[in-house]
C-alpha positions as CSV (number, residue, x, y, z in Angstrom):
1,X,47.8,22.4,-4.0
2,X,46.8,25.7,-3.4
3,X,43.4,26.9,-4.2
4,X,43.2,27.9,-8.3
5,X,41.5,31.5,-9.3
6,X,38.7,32.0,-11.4
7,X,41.5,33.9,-14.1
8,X,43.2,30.5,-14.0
9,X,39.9,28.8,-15.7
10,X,41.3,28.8,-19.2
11,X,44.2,26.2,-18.4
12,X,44.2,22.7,-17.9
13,X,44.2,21.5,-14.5
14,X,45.9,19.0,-13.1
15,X,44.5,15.5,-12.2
16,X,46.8,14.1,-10.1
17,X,45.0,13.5,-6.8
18,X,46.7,15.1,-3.5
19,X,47.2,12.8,-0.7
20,X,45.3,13.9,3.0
21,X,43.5,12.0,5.6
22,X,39.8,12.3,5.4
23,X,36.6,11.0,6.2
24,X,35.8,7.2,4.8
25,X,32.4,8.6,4.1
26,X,30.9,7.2,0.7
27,X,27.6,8.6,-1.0
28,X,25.3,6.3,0.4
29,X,27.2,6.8,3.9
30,X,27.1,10.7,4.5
31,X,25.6,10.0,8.0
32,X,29.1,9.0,9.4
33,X,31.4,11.2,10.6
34,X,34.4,12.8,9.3
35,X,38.1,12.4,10.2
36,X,40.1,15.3,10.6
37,X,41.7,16.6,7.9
38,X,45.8,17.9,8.5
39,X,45.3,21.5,6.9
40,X,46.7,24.7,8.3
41,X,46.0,26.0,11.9
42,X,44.2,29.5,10.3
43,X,41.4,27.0,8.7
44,X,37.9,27.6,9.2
45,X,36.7,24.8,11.8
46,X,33.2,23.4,12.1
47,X,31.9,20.2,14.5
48,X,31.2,17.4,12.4
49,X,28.0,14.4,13.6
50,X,30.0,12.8,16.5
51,X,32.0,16.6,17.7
52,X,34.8,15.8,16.1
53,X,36.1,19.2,14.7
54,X,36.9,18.9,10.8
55,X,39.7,21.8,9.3
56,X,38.2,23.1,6.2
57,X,41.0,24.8,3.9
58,X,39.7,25.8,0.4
59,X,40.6,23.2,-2.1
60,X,40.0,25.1,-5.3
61,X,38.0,28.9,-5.2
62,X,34.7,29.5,-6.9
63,X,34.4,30.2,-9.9
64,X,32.3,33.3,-10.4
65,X,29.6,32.6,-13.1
66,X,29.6,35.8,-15.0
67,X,33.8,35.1,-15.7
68,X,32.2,32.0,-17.9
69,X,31.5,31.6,-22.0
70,X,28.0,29.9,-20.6
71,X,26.8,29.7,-16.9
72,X,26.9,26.1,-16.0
73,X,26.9,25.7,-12.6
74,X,29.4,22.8,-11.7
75,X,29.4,21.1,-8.2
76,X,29.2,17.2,-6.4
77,X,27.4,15.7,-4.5
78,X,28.4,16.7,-0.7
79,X,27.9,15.6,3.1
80,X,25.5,16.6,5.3
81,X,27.0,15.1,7.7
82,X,26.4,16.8,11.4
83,X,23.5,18.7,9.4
84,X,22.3,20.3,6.0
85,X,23.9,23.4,6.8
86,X,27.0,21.6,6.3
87,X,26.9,20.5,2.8
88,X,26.9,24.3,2.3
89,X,30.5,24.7,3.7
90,X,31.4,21.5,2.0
91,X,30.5,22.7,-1.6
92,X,32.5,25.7,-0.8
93,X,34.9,23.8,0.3
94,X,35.3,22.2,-3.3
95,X,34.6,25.5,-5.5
96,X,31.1,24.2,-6.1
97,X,28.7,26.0,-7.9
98,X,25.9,24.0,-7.2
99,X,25.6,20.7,-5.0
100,X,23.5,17.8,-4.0
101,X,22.8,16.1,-0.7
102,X,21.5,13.6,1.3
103,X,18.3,15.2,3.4
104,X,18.0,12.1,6.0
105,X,20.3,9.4,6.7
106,X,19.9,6.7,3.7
107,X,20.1,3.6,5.8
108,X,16.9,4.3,8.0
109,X,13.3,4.5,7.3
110,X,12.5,6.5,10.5
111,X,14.6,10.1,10.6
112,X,14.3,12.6,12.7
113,X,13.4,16.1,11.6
114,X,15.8,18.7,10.4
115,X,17.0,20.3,13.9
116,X,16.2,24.6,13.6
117,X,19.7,24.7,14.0
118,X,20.4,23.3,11.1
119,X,17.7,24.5,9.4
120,X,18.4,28.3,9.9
121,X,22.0,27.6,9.3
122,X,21.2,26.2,5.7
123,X,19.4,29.3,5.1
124,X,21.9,31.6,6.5
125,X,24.6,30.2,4.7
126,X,22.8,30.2,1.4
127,X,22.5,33.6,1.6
128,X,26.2,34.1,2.9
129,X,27.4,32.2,-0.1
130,X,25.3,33.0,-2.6
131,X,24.0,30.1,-3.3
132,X,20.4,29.8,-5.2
133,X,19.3,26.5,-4.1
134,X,15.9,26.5,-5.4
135,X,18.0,26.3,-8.8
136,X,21.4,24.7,-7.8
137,X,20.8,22.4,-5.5
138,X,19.7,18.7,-6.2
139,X,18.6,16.6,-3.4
140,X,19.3,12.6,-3.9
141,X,16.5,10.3,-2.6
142,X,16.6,7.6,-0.3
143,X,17.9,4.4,-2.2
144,X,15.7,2.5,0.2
145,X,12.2,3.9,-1.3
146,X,11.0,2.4,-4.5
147,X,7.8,4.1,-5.5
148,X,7.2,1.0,-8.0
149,X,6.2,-1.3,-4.8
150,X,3.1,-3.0,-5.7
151,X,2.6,-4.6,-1.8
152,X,0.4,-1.9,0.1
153,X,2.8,-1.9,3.4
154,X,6.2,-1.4,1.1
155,X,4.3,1.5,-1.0
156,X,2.9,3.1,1.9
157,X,6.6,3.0,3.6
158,X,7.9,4.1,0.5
159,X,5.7,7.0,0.1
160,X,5.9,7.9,3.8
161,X,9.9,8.5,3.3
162,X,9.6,10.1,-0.3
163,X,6.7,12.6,1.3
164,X,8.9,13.4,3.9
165,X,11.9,14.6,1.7
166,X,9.8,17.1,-0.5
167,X,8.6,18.6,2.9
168,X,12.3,18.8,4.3
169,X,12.5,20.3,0.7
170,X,10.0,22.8,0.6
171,X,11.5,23.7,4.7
172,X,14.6,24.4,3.0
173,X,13.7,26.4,0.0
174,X,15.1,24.2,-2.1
175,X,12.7,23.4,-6.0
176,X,14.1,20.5,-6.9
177,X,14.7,16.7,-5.5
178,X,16.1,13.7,-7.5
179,X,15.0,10.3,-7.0
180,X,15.2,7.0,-9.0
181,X,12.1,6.2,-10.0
182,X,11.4,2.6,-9.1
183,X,12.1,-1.4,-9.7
184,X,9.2,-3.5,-10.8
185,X,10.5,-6.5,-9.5
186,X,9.2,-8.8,-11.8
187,X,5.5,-7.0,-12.2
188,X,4.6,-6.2,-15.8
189,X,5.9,-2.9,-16.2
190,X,3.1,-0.5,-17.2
191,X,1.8,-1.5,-13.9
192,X,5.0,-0.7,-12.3
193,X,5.1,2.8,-14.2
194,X,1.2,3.6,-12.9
195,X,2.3,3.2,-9.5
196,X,5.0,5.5,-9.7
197,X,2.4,8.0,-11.2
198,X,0.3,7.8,-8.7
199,X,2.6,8.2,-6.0
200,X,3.7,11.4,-7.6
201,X,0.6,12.6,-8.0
202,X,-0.4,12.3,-4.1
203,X,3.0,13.9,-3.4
204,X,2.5,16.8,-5.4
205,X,-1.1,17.5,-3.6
206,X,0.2,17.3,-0.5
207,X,3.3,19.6,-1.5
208,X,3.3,22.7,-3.2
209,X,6.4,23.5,-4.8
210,X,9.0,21.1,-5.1
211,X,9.5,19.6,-8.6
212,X,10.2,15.7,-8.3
213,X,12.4,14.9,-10.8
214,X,13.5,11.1,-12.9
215,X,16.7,10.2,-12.7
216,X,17.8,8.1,-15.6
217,X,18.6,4.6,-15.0
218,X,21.8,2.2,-16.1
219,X,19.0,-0.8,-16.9
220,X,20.5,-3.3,-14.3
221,X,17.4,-5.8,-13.3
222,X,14.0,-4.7,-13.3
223,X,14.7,-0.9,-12.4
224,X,12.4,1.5,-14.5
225,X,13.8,4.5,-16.1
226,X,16.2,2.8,-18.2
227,X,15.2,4.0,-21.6
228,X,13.2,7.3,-22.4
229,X,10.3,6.0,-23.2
230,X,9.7,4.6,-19.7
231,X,10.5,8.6,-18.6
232,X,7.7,9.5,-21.3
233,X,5.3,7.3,-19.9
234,X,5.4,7.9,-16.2
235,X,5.0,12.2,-17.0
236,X,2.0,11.1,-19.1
237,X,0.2,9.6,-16.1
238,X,1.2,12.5,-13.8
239,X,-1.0,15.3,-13.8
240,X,0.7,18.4,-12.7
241,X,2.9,18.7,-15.7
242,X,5.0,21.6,-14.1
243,X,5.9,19.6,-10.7
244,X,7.9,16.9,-12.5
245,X,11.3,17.1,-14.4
246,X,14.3,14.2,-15.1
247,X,17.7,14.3,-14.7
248,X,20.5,12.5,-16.7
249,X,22.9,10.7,-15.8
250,X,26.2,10.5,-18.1
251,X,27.2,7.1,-17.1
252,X,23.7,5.9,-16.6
253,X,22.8,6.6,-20.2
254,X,25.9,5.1,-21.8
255,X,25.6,2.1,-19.9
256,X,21.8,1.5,-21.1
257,X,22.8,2.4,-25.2
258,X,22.2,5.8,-25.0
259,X,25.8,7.3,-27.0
260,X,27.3,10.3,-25.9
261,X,31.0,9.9,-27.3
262,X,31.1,12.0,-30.5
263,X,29.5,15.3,-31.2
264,X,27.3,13.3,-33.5
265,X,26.0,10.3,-31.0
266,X,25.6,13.2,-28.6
267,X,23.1,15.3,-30.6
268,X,21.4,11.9,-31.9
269,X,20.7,11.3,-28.2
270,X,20.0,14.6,-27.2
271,X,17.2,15.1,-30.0
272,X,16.1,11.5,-29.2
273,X,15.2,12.6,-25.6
274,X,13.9,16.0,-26.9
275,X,11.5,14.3,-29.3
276,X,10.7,11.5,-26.3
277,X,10.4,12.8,-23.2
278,X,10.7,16.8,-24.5
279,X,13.5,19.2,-23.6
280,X,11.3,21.3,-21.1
281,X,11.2,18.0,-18.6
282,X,15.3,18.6,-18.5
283,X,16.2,19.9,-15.4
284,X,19.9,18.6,-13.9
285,X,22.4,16.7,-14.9
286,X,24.6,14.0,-13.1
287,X,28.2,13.8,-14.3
288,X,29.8,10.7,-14.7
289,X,32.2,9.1,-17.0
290,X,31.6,5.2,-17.1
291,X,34.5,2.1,-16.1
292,X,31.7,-0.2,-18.4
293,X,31.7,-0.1,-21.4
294,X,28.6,0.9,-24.1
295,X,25.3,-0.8,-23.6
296,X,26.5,-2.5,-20.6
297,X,24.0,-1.8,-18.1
298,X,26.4,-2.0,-15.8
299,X,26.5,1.4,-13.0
300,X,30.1,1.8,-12.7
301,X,31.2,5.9,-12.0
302,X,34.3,6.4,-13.0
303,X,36.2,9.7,-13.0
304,X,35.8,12.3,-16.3
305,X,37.8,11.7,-18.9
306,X,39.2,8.4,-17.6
307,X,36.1,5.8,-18.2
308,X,34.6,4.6,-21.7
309,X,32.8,7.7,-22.4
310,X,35.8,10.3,-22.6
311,X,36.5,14.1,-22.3
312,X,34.7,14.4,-25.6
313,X,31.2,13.5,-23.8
314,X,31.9,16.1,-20.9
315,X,33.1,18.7,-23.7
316,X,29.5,18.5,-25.5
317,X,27.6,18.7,-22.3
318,X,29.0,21.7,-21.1
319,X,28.7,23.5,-24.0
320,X,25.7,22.9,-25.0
321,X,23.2,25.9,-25.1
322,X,20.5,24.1,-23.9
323,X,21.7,22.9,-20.4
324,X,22.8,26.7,-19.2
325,X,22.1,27.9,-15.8
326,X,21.0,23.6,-14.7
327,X,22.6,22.1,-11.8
328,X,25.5,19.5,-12.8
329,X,26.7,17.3,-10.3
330,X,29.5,14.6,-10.1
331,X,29.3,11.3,-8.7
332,X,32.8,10.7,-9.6
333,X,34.4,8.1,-7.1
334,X,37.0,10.0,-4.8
335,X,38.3,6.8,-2.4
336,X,42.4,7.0,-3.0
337,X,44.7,4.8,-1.1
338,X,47.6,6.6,1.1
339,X,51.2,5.2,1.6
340,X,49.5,3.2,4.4
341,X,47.7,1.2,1.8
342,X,44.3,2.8,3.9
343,X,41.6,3.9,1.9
344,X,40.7,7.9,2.3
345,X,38.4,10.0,0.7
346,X,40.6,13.1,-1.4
347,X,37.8,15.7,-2.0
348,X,40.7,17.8,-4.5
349,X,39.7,15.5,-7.2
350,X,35.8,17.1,-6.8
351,X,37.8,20.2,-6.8
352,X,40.0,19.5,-10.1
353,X,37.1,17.8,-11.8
354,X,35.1,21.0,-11.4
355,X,37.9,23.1,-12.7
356,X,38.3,20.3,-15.3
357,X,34.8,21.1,-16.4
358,X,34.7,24.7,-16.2
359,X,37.7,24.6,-18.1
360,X,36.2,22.6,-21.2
361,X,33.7,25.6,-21.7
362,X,34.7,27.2,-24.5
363,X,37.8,25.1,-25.2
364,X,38.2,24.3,-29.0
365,X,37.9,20.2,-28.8
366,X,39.9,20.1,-32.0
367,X,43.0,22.3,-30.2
368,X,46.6,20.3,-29.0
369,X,45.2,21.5,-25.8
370,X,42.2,19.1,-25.6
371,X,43.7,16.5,-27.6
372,X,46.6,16.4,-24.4
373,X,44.0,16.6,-22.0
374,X,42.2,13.6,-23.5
375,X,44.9,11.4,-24.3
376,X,46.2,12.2,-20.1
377,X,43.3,11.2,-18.6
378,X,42.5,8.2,-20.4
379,X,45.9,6.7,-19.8
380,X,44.7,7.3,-16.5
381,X,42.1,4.8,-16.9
382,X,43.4,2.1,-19.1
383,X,44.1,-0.4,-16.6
384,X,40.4,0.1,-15.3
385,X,38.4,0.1,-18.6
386,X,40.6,-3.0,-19.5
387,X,39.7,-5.0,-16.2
388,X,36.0,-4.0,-16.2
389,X,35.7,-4.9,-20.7
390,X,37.2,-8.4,-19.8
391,X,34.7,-8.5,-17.0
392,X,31.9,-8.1,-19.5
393,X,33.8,-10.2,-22.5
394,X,33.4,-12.9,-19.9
395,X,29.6,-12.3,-19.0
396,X,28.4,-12.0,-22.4
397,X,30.5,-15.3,-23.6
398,X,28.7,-17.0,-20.3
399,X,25.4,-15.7,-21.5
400,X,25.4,-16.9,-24.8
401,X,26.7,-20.3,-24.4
402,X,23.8,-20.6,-21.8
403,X,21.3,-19.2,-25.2
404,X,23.2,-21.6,-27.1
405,X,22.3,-24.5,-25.0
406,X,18.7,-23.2,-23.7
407,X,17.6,-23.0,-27.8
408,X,15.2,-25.9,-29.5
409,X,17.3,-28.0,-31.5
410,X,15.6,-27.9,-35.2
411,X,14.8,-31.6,-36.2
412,X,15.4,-32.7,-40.2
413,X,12.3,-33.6,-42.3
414,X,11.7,-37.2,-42.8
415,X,13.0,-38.6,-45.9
416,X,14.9,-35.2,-46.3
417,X,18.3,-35.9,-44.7
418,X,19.5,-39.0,-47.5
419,X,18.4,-37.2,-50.3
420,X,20.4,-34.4,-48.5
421,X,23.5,-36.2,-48.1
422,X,23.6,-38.1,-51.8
423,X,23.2,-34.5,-52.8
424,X,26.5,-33.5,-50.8
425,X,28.3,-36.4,-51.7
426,X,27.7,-36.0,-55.8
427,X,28.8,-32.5,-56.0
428,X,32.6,-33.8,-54.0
């Protein structure tokens, strides 16, 4: 496919995926290397982790903000593998127009420090591409580091790592860095939430300018951050108001009740968080439609448009006033199988989805246009959405058989249950 043009926004693009051999990097992976990718001879080149050299063709050009009804600036979350500098050339490489990244492999505790290599070449190529990172770029946090840990060794590791990012941050120029705030595992939960306040608080003494900012949470377990309020609470308890922000995620907040489907659910929710949390805390969004359904709690990415939430979710957020100039960044899953029946990662779906979204900006919801776009990609995702409800028909029948059986069984009066009966039996 070749690469689309900025003057080609207003069209639909198409969501068929393009078949290619690449790396079988996932998010939580970006440390391993990359496969080559069969592309033209004339492609830019550049030495992936392990010296492998990775072609780098253009899947989709960059859309140039200004040629936009609102500046939303659209990207994915990227590799760094082989260094930071890469994810640069990576979110070019997608026609991102902002992007987040791994700082530190996210298997380890212990990381060494950003080579000046790769430092200098993130900085450079910033600069080359015209990239603002202190506003468009979104650091993810180590999944390992839960700032809830009540035991002093596992909160001191935890802070240790987290401390370490915002100053690979601040190295970087970068302002913001995104990070799920914590699991409580099984502690009562203010307790959990004055932890991660006072974790945030040492952080931001020892920093200076990074804002640390909330992700949202699906509700799975004892994570905190599942509903605003526990948001709410944990800014309450930190004290430098201007160093801490939240991001939400799409799929995240359907799956824990928050409704984003119609234009109506999506304003109740947006005011709810305004009048919780407040709208100046918003600071990124993560896109990403949802294979579970509502009030699920259940993290399962799926692709826009295809999951339970739908195009019309992704049409609101875009065009909403008050999320102009924020970073938005899919998750979307990208794995696609080849005619091998091998597993490879196809990077033009970050590329269409982008498009997809850029294109929504401005496009009348109520047109044939939209309503063919909507009714494509959903087919798309029938089979999914039907495996995954099932799934959760099943889970929910489980759980309230066990309710059923776990619940007092309420004992008659003496005395009460003949007189009942003779009742019964006269009025036959």
């Amino acid at each position: 496919m070749p690469p689309r043009k900025s003057s080609q926004r207003g069209k639909a693009p198409a969501v068929t995926a393009q078949k290619g051999k690449a790396g079988k990097r996932k998010i939580e992976d970006d440390e391993d290397d990359v496969e080559p990718t069969p592309e033209p001879k004339a492609a830019k080149k550049r030495k992936t982790a392990k010296g492998k050299v990775e072609d780098l063709v253009a899947l989709a050009t960059r859309t140039v903000i200004d040629t936009l009804k609102k500046p939303m600036y659209i990207g994915a979350h990227v590799s760094s593998a082989g260094g930071v500098q890469n994810s640069i050339t990576n979110a070019v490489h997608i026609g991102a127009n902002a992007f987040a990244l791994f700082l530190k492999s996210q298997r380890k505790w212990a990381n060494p420090p950003i080579a000046p290599e790769a430092l200098n070449g993130f900085l450079t190529q910033s600069k080359e591409h015209r990239f603002e990172a202190h506003k468009h770029c979104l650091p993810h946090g180590s999944y390992l580091v839960n700032l809830a840990a009540a035991e002093k060794e596992k909160a001191e590791q935890a802070y240790s790592s987290f401390l370490d990012d915002l100053q690979r941050c601040e190295s970087l120029g970068i302002k913001l860095y995104n990070f799920h705030p914590g699991n409580s595992n099984g502690e009562p939960r203010p307790e959990a939430i004055a932890r991660i306040a006072k974790q945030l608080n040492k952080a931001h003494k020892a920093t200076s300018t990074v804002i640390t900012v909330l992700e949202n949470m699906a509700g799975q377990g004892n994570v905190i951050g599942n509903t605003f309020e526990d948001l709410r609470d944990i800014i309450e308890l930190v004290e430098d108001k201007d160093r801490v922000g939240v991001c939400i995620d799409t799929c995240h907040a359907f799956a824990a009740g928050y409704d984003l489907r119609t234009p109506e659910t999506f304003e109740a929710t947006i005011d709810k968080f305004n009048e919780t949390v407040g709208s100046s805390y918003l600071k990124a969004f993560h896109l990403n439609d949802s294979k579970a359904p509502f009030d699920s709690h259940r993290d399962l990415h799926a692709n826009i448009g295809t999951g339970f939430l739908g195009l019309r979710a992704f049409h609101s957020v875009v065009n909403h006033d008050g999320f102009k100039n924020m970073p938005m960044i899919l998750e979307t899953p990208i794995d696609r199988k080849g005619d091998d029946g091998k597993s490879y990662e196809d990077k033009q779906v970050w590329a269409d989805e982008i498009k997809l979204l850029e294109s929504l900006i401005g496009m009348d919801a109520e047109s044939g246009e939209f309503a063919a776009l909507e009714k494509q990609l959903q087919a798309k995702g029938t089979a999914e959405r039907g495996k995954i409800q099932e799934q959760v028909d099943r889970k929910s029948a489980k759980d309230a058989k066990k309710t059923a059986k776990a619940a007092p069984k309420k004992k008659a009066p003496r005395g009460r249950k003949k007189a009942e009966t003779s009742e019964d039996e006269g009025s036959d």
